[in-house]
N, C-alpha and C positions, 0 to 999 in steps of 0.2 A: 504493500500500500504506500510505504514511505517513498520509492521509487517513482511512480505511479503521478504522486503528487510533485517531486523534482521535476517530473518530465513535466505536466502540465503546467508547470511554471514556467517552467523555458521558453516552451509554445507562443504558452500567453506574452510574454514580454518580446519575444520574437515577431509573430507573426499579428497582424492589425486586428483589431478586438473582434470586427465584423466577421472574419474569414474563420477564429478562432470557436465565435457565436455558430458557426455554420459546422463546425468541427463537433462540436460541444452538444448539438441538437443531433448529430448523428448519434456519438456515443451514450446519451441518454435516451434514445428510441432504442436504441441495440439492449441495451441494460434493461430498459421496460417490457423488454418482451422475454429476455433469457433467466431474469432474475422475478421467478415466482414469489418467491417468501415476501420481499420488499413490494413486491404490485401487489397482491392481494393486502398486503399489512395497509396500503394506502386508501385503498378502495375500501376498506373496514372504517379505515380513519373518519371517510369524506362518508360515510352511511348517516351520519348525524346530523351531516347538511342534507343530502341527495337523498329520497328514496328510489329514482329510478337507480339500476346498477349498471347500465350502459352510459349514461351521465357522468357518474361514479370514475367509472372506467378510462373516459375521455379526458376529464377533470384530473386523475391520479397521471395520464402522461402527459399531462402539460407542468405537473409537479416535477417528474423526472424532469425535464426539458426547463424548465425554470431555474430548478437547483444546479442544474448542468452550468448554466448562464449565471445563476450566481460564484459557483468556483472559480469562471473565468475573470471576473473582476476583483476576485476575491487574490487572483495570481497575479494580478496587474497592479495589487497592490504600490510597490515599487516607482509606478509611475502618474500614480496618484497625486495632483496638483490641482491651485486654484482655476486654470484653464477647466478641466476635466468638468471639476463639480459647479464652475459657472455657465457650462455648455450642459451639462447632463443630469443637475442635480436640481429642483424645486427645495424649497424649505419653507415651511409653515409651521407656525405657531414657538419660533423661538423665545417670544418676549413668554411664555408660559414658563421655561428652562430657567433666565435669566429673573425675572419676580422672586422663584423659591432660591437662586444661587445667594440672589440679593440680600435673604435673611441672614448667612453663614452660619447656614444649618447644613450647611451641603445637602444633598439632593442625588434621587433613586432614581436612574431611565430606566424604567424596567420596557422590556420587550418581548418578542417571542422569537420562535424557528419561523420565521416568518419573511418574505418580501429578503433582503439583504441585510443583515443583521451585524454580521458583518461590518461591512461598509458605510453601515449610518454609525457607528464608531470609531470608523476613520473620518468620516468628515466633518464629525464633532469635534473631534480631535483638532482639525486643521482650523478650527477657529479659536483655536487656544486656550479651549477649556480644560481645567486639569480632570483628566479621565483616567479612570482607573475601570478595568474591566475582570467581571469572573470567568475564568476559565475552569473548566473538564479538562482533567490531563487525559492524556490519550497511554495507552498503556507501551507505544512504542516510545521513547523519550526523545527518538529523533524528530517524531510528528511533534510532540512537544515541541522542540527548540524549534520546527521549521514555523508555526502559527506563532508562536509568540513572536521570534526576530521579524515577521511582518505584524503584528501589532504596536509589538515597540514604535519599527522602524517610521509608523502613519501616527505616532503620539502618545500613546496608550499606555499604562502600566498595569501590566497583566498579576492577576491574585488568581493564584492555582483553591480549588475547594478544598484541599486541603489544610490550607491555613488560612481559610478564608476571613474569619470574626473578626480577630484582631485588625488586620489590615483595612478590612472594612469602615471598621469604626475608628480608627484612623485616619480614613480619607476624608470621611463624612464630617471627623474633628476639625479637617483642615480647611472645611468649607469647599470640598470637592466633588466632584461629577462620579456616583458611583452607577455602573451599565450590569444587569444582568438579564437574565431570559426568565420568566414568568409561567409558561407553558406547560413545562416536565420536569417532572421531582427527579432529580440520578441520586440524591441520598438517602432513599429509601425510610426518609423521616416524614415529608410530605402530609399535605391534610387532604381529606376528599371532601372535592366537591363537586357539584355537576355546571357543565357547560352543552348547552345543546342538551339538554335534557335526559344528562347521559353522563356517570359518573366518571371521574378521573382523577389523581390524585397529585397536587401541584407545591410547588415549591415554598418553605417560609421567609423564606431569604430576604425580600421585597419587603413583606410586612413586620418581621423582625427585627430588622434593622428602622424601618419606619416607626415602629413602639418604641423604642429604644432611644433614639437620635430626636422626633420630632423633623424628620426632615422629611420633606415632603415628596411623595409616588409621580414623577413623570412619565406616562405612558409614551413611549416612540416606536414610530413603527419604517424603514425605506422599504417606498413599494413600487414595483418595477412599474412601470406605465410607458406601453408603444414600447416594449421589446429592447430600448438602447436606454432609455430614461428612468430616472427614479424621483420620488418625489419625498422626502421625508414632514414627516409629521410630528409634531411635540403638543400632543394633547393637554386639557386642562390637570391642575395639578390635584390630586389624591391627597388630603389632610389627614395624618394621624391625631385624634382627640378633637378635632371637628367635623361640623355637620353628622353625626353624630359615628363615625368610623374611630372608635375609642379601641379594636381590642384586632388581632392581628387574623381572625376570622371576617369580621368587617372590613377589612382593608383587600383582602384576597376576592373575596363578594364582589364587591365596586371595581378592581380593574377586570375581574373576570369577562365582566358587562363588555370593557371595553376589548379586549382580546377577541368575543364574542365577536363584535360587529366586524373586525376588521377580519378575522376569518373567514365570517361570512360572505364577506365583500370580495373578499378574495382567498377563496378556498384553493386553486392551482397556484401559489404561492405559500404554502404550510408544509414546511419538510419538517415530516414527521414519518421514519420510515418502519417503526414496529408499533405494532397495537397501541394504542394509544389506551381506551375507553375498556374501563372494568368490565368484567362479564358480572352477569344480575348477579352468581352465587357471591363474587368477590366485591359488591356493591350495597351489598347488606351491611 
């Protein structure tokens, strides 16, 4: 895999994004049809939007073919500049970010597996906010070193979950931008709750640190729009101990909402490639 991702690096930074985009939609068409476990896992996923399962279907390889197009940007890292993201980047609702920075309480972007994820990190980055990001180590440490030296490299300071608390609440001490995914529990501590009317069990990370700090939940989401384009979004801000979101249950509730829409809005951008959604026996 580690290989896999050198070579798609070279590519990307070699050959012009568009030709690479045309490269990237092959091998994710290829990958949709040979790799069973991941197409069916998707097509389960999208069951909570879509009841048709030919819909389902359609919607799940424009996922492959998305994410495809997101790793391509994602290698392109490297050549990520203000040209780039003033030619191809939208951004709405920054003064929402900069209100909660303004208190120096520091402040939560929480996000998801969603749109580019990624890359709304580096472009946050390139306006000089201090970000600090949570990473998943990956269990090969080369894949490690190879994501992190491109988050660094776009501004970032990467927190492994492993020693995540501490540094956390040292960022947020220092009146800093902290970025994670909201989505999928990997700690296996997670609360359930339902989304799409359909249970699943999500991370506390967001609201924990939001109980703790008083700093306030930014929802963000970059989502690809017209295939070359992305537009990022910095949603209204999530209050710990107001309007009445006092307790790290209510805080998880209220962005759920907002995770909601944007899935729904755009379900062939959700890389989510195992099960997602509890079976009934394990929803009890």
């Amino acid at each position: 895999m580690y290989y896999l991702f050198v070579l798609g690096s070279v590519l990307s930074l070699i050959l012009p994004r568009r030709f690479c985009y045309v490269l990237a939609k092959f091998l994710a068409t290829y990958q949709f049809y040979i790799s069973r476990k991941d197409r069916e896992a998707v097509i389960y996923n999208l069951s909570a939007i879509f009841d048709d399962r030919k819909v389902r279907r359609k919607c799940a390889k424009e996922v492959f073919i998305n994410f495809a197009y997101y790793l391509v940007d994602f290698f392109k890292y490297p050549k990520l500049n203000p040209d780039f993201i003033k030619k191809y980047v939208k951004i709405s609702g920054l003064e929402n970010l900069d209100d909660c920075l303004s208190q120096h309480k520091g402040a939560i972007a929480l996000t998801a597996h969603l749109g580019n994820y990624e890359l709304a990190a580096a472009v946050t980055a390139s306006f000089d906010y201090a970000l600090s990001v949570i990473a998943l180590p990956h269990k090969d440490q080369r894949l490690n070193r190879f994501f992190d030296k491109r988050r660094q490299a776009a501004g970032m300071k990467v927190i492994s979950t492993g020693v995540a608390i501490k540094s956390c609440f040292w960022a947020l001490q220092r009146g800093e931008l902290l970025a994670l995914l909201g989505d999928r529990d990997f700690s296996g501590k997670g609360i359930k709750f339902k989304m799409f009317s359909r249970w699943a069990y999500f991370p506390r990370g967001a609201a924990f640190f939001a109980c703790k700090t008083n700093a306030s939940i930014v929802p963000a989401f970059l989502i690809r729009k017209n295939k070359y384009f992305y537009h990022l979004y910095f949603e209204k801000p999530i209050v710990s101990g107001r309007d009445g979101f006092r307790s790290e249950a209510d805080l998880i509730k209220q962005y759920i909402r907002v995770l909601e829409s944007y899935i729904k809005k755009y379900p062939n951008q959700w890389y989510i490639f195992e099960k997602y959604w509890l079976s009934e026996e394990n929803a009890k």
